[in-house]
SEVOSE-171196 format. One record per residue (C-alpha): residue number from 1; z, y, x. Coordinates in steps of 0.02 Angstrom, whole numbers. Example, Ala and Ser with C-alpha at 12.3 -4.5 7.8 and 13.67 -1.06 7.14 Angstrom:
<recs>
> 1_390_-225_615
> 2_357_-53_684
</recs>
This chain:
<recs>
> 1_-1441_-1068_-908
> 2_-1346_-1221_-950
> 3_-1149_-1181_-950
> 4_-1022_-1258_-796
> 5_-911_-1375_-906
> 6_-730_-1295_-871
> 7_-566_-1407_-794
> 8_-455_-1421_-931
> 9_-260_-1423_-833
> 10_-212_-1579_-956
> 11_-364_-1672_-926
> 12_-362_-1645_-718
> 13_-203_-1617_-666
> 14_-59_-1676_-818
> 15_77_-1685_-720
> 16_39_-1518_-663
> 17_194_-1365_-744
> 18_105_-1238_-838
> 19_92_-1088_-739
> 20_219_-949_-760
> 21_132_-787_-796
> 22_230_-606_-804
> 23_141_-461_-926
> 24_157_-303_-877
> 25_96_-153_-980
> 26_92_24_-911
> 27_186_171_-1017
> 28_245_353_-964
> 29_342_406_-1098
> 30_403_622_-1099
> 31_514_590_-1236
> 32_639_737_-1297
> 33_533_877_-1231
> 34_482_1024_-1347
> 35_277_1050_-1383
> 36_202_1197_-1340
> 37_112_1331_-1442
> 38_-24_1241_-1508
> 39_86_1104_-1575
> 40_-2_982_-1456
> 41_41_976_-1280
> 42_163_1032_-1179
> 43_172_1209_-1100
> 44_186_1207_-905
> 45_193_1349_-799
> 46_228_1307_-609
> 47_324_1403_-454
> 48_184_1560_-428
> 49_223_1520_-242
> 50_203_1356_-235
> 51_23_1398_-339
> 52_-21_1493_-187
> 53_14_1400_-49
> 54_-57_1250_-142
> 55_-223_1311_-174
> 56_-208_1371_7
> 57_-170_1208_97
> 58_-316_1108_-16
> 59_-429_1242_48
> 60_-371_1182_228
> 61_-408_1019_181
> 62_-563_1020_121
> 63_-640_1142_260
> 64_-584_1012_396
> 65_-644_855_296
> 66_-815_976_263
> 67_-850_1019_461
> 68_-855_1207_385
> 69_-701_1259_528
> 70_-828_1382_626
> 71_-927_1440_465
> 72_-770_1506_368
> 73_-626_1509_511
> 74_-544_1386_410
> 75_-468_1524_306
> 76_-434_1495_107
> 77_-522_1584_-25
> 78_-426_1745_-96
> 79_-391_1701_-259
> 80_-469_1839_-383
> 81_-395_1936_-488
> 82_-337_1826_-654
> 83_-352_1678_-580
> 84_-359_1505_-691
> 85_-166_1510_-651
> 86_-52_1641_-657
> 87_67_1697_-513
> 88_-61_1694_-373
> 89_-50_1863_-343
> 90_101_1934_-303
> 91_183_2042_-441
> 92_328_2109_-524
> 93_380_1933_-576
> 94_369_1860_-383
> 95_467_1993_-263
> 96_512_1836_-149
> 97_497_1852_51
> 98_337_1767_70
> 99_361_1613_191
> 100_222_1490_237
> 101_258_1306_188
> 102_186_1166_254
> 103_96_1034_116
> 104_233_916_129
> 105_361_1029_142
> 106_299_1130_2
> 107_269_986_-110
> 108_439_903_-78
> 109_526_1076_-122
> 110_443_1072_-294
> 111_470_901_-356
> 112_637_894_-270
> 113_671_1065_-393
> 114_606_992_-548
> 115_728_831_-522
> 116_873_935_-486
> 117_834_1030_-663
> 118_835_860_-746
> 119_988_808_-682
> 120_1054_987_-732
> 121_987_957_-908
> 122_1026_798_-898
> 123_835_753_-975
> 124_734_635_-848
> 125_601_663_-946
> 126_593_837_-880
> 127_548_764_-691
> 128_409_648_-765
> 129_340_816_-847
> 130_333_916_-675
> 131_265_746_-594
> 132_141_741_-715
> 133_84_938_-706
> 134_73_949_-531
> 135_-14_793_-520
> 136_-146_880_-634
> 137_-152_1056_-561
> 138_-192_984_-364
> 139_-340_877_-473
> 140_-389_1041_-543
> 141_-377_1125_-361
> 142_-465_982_-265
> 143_-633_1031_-375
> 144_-611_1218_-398
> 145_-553_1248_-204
> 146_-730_1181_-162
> 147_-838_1279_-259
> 148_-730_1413_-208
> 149_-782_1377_-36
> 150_-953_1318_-68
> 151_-984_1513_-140
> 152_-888_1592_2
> 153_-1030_1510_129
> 154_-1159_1552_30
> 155_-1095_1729_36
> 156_-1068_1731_202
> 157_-1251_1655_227
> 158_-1332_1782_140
> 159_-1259_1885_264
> 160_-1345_1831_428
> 161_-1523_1822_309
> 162_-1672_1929_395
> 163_-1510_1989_521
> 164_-1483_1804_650
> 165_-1640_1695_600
> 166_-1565_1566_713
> 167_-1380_1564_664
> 168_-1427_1574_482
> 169_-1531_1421_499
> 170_-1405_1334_571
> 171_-1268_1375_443
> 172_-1392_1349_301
> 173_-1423_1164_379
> 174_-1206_1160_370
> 175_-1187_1218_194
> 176_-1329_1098_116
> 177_-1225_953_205
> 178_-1088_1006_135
> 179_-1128_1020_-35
> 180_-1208_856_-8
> 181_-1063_768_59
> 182_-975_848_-93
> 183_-890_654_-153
> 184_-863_605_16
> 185_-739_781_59
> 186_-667_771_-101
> 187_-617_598_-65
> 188_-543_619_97
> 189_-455_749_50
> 190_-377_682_-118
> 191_-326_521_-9
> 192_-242_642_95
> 193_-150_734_-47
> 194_-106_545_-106
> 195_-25_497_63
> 196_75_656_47
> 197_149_624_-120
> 198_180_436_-66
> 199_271_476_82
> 200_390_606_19
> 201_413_490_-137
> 202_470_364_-23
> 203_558_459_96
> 204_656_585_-6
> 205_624_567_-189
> 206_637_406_-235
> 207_815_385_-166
> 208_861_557_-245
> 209_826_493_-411
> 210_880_330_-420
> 211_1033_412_-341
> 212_1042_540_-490
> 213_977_422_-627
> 214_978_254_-562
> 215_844_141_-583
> 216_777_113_-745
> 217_627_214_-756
> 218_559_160_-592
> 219_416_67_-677
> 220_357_247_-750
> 221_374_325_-588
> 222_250_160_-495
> 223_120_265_-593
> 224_88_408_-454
> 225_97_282_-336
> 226_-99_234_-370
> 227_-214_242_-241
> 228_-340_297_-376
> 229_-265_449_-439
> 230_-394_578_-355
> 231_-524_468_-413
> 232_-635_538_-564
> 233_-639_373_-652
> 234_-554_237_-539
> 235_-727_207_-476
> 236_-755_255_-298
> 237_-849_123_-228
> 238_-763_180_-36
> 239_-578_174_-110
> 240_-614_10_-204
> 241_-660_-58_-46
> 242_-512_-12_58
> 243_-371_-39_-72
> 244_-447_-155_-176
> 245_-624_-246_-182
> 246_-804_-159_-172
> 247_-879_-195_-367
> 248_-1054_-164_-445
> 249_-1085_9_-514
> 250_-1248_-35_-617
> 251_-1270_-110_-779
> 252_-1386_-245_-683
> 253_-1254_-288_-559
> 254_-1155_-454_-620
> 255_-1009_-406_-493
> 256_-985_-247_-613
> 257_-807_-223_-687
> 258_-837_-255_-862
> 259_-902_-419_-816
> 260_-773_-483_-699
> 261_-655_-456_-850
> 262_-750_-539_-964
> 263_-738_-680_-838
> 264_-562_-674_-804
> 265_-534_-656_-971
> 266_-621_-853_-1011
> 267_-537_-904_-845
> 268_-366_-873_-921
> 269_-404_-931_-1092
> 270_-468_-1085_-1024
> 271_-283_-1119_-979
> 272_-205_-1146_-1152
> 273_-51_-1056_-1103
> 274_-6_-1048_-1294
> 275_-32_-865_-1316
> 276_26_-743_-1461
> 277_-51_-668_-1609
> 278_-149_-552_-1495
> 279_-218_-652_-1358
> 280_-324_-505_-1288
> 281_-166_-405_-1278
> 282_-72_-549_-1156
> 283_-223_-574_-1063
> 284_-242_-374_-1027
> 285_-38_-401_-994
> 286_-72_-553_-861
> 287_-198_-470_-781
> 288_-80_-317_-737
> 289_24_-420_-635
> 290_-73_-468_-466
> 291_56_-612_-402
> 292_15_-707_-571
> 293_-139_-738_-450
> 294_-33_-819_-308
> 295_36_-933_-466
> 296_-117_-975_-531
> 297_-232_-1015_-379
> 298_-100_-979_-232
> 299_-201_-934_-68
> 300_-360_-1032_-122
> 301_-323_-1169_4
> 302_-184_-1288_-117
> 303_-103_-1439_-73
> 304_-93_-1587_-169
> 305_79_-1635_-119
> 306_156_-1572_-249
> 307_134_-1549_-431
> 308_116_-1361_-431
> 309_17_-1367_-279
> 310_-131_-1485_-369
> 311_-126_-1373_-528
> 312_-166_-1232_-404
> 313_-317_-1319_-347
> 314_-376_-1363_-530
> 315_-357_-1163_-578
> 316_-439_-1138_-414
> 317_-586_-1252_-455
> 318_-590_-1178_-640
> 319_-620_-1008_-555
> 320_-747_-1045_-451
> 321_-855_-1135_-549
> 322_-843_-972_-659
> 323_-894_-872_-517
> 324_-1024_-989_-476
> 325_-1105_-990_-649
> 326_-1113_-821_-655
> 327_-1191_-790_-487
> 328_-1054_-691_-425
> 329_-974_-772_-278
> 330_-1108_-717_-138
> 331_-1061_-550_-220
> 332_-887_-565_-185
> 333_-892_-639_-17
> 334_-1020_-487_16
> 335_-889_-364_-40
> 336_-759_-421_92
> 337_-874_-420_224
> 338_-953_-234_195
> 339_-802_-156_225
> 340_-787_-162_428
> 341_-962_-107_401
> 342_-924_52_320
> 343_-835_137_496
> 344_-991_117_582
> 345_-1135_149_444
> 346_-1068_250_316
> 347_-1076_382_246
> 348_-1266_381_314
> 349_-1296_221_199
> 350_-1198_216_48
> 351_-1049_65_28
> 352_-1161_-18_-117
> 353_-1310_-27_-4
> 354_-1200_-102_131
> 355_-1144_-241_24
> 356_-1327_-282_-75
> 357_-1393_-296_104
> 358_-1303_-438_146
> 359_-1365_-527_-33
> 360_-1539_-447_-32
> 361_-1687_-483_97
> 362_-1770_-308_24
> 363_-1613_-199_27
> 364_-1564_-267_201
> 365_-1739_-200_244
> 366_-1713_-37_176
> 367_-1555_-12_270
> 368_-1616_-63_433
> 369_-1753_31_426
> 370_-1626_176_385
> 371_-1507_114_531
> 372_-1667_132_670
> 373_-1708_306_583
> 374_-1529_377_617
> 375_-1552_307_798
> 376_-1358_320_854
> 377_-1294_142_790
> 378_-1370_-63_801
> 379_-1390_-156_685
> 380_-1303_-292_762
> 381_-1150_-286_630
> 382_-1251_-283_492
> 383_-1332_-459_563
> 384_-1205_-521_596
> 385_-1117_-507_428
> 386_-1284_-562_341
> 387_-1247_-738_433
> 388_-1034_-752_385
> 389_-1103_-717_215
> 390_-1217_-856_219
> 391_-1117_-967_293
> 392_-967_-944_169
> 393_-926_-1137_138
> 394_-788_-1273_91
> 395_-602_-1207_88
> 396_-682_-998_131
> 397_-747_-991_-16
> 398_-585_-1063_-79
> 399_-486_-913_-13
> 400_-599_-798_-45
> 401_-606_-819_-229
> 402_-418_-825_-218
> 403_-388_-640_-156
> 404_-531_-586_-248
> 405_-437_-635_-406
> 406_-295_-553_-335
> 407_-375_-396_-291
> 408_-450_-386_-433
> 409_-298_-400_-544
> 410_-225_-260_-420
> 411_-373_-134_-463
> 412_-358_-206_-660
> 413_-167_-157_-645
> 414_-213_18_-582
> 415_-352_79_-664
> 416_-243_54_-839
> 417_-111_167_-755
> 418_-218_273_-712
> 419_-300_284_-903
> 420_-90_288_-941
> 421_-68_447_-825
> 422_-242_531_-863
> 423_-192_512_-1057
> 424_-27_597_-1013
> 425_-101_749_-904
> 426_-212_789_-1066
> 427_-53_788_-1155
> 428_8_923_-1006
> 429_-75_1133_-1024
> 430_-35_1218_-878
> 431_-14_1393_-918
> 432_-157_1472_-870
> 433_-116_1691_-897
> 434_30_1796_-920
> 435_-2_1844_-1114
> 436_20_1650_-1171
> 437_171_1626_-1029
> 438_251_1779_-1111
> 439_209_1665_-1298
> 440_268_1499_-1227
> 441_418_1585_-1175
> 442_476_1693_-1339
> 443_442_1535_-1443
> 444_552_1428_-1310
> 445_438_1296_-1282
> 446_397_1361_-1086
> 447_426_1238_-959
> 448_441_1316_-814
> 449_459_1228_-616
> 450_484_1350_-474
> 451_554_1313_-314
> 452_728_1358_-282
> 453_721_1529_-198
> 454_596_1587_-363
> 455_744_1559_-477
> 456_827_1709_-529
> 457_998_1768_-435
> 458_1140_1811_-544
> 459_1300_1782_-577
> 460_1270_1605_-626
> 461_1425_1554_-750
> 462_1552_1424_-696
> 463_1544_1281_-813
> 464_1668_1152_-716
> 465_1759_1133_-564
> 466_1830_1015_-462
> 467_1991_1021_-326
> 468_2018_938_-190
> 469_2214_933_-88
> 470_2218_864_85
> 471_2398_831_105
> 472_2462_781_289
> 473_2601_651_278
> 474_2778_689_355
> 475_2727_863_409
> 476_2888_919_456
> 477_2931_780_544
> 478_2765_787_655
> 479_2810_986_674
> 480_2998_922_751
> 481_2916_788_875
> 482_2802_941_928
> 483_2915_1083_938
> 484_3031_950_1057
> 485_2894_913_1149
> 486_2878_1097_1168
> 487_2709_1114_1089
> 488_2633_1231_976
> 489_2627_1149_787
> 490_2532_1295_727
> 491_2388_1269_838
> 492_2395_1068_831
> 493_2362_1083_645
> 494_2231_1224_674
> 495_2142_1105_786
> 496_2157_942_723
> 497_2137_988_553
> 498_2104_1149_479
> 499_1955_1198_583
> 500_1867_1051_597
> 501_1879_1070_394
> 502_1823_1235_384
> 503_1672_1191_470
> 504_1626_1055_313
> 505_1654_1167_183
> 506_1459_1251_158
> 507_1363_1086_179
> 508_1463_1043_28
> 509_1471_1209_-59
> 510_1654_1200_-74
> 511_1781_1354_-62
> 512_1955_1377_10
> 513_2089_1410_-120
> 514_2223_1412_-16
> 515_2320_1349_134
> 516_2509_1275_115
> 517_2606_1230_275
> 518_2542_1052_290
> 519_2408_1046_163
> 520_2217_1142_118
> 521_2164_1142_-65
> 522_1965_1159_-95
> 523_1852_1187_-238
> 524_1679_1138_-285
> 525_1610_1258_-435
> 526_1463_1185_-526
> 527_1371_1312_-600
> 528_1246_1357_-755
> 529_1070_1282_-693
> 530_1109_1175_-552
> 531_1114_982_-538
> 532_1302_944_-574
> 533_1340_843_-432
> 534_1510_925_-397
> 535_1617_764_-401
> 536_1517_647_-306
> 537_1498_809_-157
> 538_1696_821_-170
> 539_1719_635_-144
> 540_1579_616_13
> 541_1673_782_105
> 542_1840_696_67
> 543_1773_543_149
> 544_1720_642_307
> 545_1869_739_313
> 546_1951_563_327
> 547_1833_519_458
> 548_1848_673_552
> 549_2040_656_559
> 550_2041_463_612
> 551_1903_532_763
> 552_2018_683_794
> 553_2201_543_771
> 554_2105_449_937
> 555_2084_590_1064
> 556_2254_617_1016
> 557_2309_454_1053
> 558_2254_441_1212
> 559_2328_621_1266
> 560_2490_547_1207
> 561_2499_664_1061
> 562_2569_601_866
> 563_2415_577_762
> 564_2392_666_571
> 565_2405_546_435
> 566_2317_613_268
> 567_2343_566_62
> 568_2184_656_-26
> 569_2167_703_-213
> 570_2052_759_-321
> 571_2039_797_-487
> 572_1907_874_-618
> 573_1914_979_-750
> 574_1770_1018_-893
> 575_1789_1196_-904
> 576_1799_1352_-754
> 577_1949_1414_-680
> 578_2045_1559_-735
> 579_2092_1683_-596
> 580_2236_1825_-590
> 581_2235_1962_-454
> 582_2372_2003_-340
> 583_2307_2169_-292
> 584_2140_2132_-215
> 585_2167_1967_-226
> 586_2106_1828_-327
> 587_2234_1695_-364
> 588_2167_1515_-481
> 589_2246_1471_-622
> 590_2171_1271_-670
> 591_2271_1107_-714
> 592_2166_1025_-611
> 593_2283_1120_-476
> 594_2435_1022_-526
> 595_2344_867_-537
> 596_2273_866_-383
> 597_2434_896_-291
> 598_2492_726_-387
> 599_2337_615_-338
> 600_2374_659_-135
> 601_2558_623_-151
> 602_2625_464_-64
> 603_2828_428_-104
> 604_2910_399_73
> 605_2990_234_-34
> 606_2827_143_-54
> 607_2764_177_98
> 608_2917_85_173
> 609_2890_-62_75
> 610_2692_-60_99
> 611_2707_-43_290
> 612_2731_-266_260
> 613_2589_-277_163
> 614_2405_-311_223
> 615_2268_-217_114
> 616_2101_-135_134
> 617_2157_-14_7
> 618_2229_149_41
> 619_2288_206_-127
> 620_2416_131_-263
> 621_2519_166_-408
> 622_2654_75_-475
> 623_2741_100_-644
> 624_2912_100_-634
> 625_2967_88_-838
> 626_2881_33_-983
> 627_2765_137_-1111
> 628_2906_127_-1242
> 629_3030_213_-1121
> 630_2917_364_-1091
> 631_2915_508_-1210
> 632_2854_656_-1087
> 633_2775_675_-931
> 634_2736_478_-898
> 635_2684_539_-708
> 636_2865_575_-680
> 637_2870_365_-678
> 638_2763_354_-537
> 639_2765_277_-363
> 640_2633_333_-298
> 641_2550_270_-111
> 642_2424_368_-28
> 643_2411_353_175
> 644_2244_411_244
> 645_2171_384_43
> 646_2059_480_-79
> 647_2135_467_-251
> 648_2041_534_-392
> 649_2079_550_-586
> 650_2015_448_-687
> 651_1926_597_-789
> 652_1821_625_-618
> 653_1775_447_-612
> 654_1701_458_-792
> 655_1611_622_-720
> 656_1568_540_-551
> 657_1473_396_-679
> 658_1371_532_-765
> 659_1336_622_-607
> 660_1243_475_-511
> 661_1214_298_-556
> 662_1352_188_-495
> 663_1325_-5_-488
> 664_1472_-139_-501
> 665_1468_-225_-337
> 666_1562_-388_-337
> 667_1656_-425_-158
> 668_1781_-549_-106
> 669_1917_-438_-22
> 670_2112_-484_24
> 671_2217_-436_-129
> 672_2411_-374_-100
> 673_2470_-482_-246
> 674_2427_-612_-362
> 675_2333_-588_-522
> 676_2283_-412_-461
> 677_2128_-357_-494
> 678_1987_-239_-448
> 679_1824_-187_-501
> 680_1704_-101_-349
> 681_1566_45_-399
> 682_1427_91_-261
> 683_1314_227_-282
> 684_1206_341_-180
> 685_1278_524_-164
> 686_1123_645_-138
> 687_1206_783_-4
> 688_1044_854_53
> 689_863_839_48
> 690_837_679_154
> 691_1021_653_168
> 692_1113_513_62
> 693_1305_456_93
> 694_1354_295_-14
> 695_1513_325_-125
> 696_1610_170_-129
> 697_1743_172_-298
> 698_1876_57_-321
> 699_1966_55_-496
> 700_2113_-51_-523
> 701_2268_-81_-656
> 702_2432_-13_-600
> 703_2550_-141_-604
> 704_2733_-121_-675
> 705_2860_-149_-568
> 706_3063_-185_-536
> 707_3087_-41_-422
> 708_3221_-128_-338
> 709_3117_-253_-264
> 710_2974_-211_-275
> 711_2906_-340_-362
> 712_2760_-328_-494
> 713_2824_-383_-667
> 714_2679_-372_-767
> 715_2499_-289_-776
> 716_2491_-124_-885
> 717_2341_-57_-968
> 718_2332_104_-867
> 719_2213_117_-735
> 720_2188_210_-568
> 721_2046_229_-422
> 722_1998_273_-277
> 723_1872_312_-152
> 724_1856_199_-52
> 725_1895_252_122
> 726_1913_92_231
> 727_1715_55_314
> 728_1778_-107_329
> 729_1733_-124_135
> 730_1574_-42_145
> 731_1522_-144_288
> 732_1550_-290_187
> 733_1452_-233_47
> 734_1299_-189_154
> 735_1307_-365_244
> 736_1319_-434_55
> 737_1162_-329_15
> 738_1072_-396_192
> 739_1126_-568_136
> 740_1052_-556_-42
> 741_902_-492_17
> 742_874_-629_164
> 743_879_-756_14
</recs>
């Protein structure tokens, strides 16, 4: 067959830019995790509940998606005794109330578990493990649960033999179409399973972790994202055509992938791009990346008004003679058009069928004949998409050759992560009995992900704490306005303030120390095991309690009544609190105590003087000598302002940036005076499962001062911040964001 000469871009089109092409090469990487016992892989052993319920939901699924409802009341198999995973049955090791977990639900709690032990060892690589092992125990499941099923029908046929001739014919008639339809309930049910993990990624887990560990390893994480991930190979001819494009199967059919490669592979060399030492290598790295196809052919209909436009049309002229040389383009155009086909003829005639009828006068023959013999459908669809096929002309063609190089660069992109992730579940054993559990576990290289109730109860130990003091501003002279008013000061705190605060304090895990007069102080323990997320929950229930007082301050104002001004601080400290007992009572000892106390105060002089000045800032600190005057206590040479604020020390701000990933958000806000400057953090603060509150941190230099004044004499080197409590500011930043994003 005499070869298609190729377009060369600086013979047809020289004015034409080269086209810019982005590599991408898939990688999951479980650094700085331990191997297990045999030195290879590493040892997984998942929540025995979660195990359970698993296998129990898949069995579910594949019952419905198998019509076997009536046959086996849609009830999962019993797992035997010694089952290929441990912790099915429930034993000394489980004593849990039993609850019943939806599949969502169940798989949210897990993965949700395993991240929340990463952040708590601070190891990501620990959630990519989990990700990766439950990934490859519901693959395991998907195949075992059916011939689970497939011998509990057979059992229960046996039973109606010689007893119900006629309902034992009819159940033998359901269980041969089942275990024909075997590929086609397996599918369904792993693209359920798929939409499952996709959703909760996107709805919950996804935030949580970029929340915990910002963004960096979201290209890893685009790996369980594949549509092909229940697929044995990447090769279902069904999912191909729904996600991707339908291609060949056999060794005979020139659509096959192996030969589209090939092809793509001469289609981009043709280009001259000037690649590397390894030119196979950039090619596999181009064709990873499906929008190189919108750069290299666009749409498949190109203008020539423009320079990049006519060396689209070149590339796009390149790539079809390619196709057309190789015979391929009736396949592709064939491949497009079987797929509203497949609703109404499948899974009675196979997807490949489908397609090679609308190429193939003998094939088409075959599946008519097939579409009269099942009697229930026309083939009046089938007809028709014979003649769009044949018709296929001009700037069609055009297009279609355009998305099927895009397509097909999607399915190339995938089907490497999914050799990346199948290459890393070999590199995953899931514990399969109690004896080599027991092993993994002596020798410390166990693994283990169970959901949160699983873990054991103790008395976990207190590695750090943080305190927060909610000071009200001019107490005693808001208890004199009340007491002439002839009102009850006790109860207008109670109220306003101290119950509504109360009511915060277990969504955020925190604990009362104490009461004063005019002031609570909380804690937040973070304990052994859990995520360490005890600065950025202080700093989102400061924020509310700040929001709850300004909601509180304007009932208050319209009954007349003096509103409650606030100054919060809080402060960290890398180590538990000490405690001593006053009889039966347990009184803290911690620096952070003292500190705390400082970061809320507001000097009655500053606020004076700040009452002229505009800011959307509600905290400040002013140095009143210099460094070489101060010997001890330099605090004692504060001003400090803090009127409805949230103050915290600088050592929680370093803890706040290991806790969750804070970005530096530029923003163009009023500043109080000249050559003062600010630098803004943003971050995601995870409070709950699906519940996120953004943590706005502003960090500053104090300024020196002439006290007299009040003037600023010169920047110092010492720094201060706060969270940010005006929504002014983060109104600003989300428009900012909105704005970015419109462009």
């Amino acid at each position: 067959m005499p070869r298609i000469p190729i377009f060369r871009l600086g013979q047809a089109a020289e004015e034409a830019p080269p086209p810019r092409l982005n590599g991408y090469t898939p990688a999951l990487s479980l650094e700085g995790l331990q191997l297990g016992v045999d030195n290879l892989r590493h040892d997984v052993h998942l929540s025995p509940k979660f195990v359970e319920q698993t296998r129990s939901q898949i069995a579910r699924l594949i019952v419905r998606h198998g019509n076997m409802d009536g046959l086996l009341a849609a009830e999962a198999p019993q797992p035997k005794q010694g089952g290929h995973f441990i912790g099915s049955n429930t034993g000394p090791r489980n004593n849990v109330k039993p609850a019943v977990y939806d599949l969502k639900q169940l798989l949210a709690e897990v993965h949700s578990a395993a991240l929340n032990r990463a952040k708590a060892e601070g190891n990501p690589s620990l959630d990519l493990l989990a990700r990766v092992a439950i990934l490859k125990f519901l693959r395991i499941e998907l195949g075992a649960q059916f011939s689970l099923i497939l011998e509990r029908a057979r059992m229960t046929l046996k039973s109606y033999e010689g007893v119900r001739q006629q309902k034992a014919l009819e159940y033998r008639e359901r269980v041969a179409a089942f275990q024909v339809a075997k590929k086609v309930i397996l599918r369904k049910t792993g693209q359920e399973l798929f939409r499952t993990l996709r959703e909760i990624e996107k709805e919950t887990l996804a935030r949580t972790r970029r929340s915990l560990f910002g963004s960096s390893s979201d290209e890893q994480y685009k790996l369980f994202l594949n549509p092909l991930i229940f697929t044995s190979d990447g090769n279902d001819a069904y999912v191909n055509a729904e996600q991707y494009v339908m291609l060949g199967n056999f060794d005979r059919d020139p659509d096959r992938f192996t030969n589209v490669r090939r092809i793509a592979y001469e289609f981009l060399q043709s280009l001259n791009l000037g690649m590397e030492a390894d030119p196979e290598r950039a090619i596999n790295a181009w064709l990873n990346v499906p929008e190189n196809a919108q750069e290299l052919t666009g749409s498949g209909t190109p203008e020539d008004s423009t320079p990049e436009g006519r060396g689209q049309k070149t590339r796009l002229a390149t790539w079809l003679a390619l196709l057309d040389r190789e015979k391929l383009m009736e396949f592709v155009v064939a491949s497009y058009e079987a797929v509203p086909l497949l609703a109404e003829y499948s899974p009675r005639i196979n997807a490949q069928q489908l397609k090679n009828a609308l190429i193939s006068r003998e094939e088409r023959a075959r599946v008519e004949k097939l579409i009269v013999e099942q009697g229930k459908v026309s083939p009046d669809s089938l007809q028709a998409a014979v003649q769009r096929v044949s018709s296929c002309r001009g700037q069609e063609r055009g297009r279609m050759a355009a998305r099927f190089l895009r397509d097909f660069m999607r399915y190339h992109r995938d089907l490497r992560n999914l050799e990346v992730l199948s290459s890393a579940m070999d590199s995953v054993n899931l514990i399969l009995n109690e004896k080599m559990r027991q092993l993994s576990a002596v020798n410390g290289t166990l693994y283990e992900f169970l959901l949160p109730e699983e873990q054991k109860p103790s008395e976990e130990k207190v590695l750090r704490h943080v305190i927060i003091k909610a000071d009200v501003r001019d107490s005693s002279r808001l208890t004199r306005s009340l007491l002439e008013k002839g009102m009850n000061p006790a109860s207008y705190f109670s109220l306003n303030f101290y119950d509504p605060v109360n009511k915060l304090l277990a969504k955020y895990g925190a604990t009362k120390v104490f009461l004063e007069g005019d002031a609570i102080i909380l804690a937040l323990l973070e304990r052994e095991g859990e995520p360490g997320l005890a600065v950025c929950r202080a700093a989102v229930l400061a924020r509310e309690i700040i929001e709850i007082v300004r909601g509180y301050n304007q009932l208050l104002e319209r009954a007349g009544l003096p509103g409650i001004e606030l100054g919060i601080g809080i402060s960290y400290q890398d180590s538990a609190p000490m405690y001593l007992m006053d009889g039966e009572q347990r009184i803290m000892i911690s620096d952070a105590l003292n500190e705390s106390d400082r970061l809320s105060s507001c000097s009655k002089r500053v606020r004076k003087s700040m009452k002229t000045i505009e800011t959307p800032f509600n905290v400040y600190a002013f140095q009143t000598v210099s460094d070489a005057d101060v010997e001890d206590s330099p605090d004692d040479f504060i001003l400090k302002y803090n009127l409805n604020g949230i103050r915290i020390s600088e050592a929680a701000f370093e803890r706040l940036k290991q806790e969750i990933s804070l970005a530096l958000t530029p923003l163009d806000l009023p500043k109080a005076w000249d050559g003062e400057e600010f630098h803004l953090w943003s971050g995601l603060a995870p409070i709950g499962n699906d519940i996120f509150r953004k943590i706005v941190v502003r960090g500053t230099r104090m300024p020196h001062i002439d006290p007299r004044s009040f003037t600023v004499q010169r920047w110092t080197e010492r720094h201060y911040y706060e969270v940010c409590s005006n929504p002014a500011i983060e109104s600003a930043l989300d428009e900012k964001a909105k704005a970015k994003a419109g462009k």
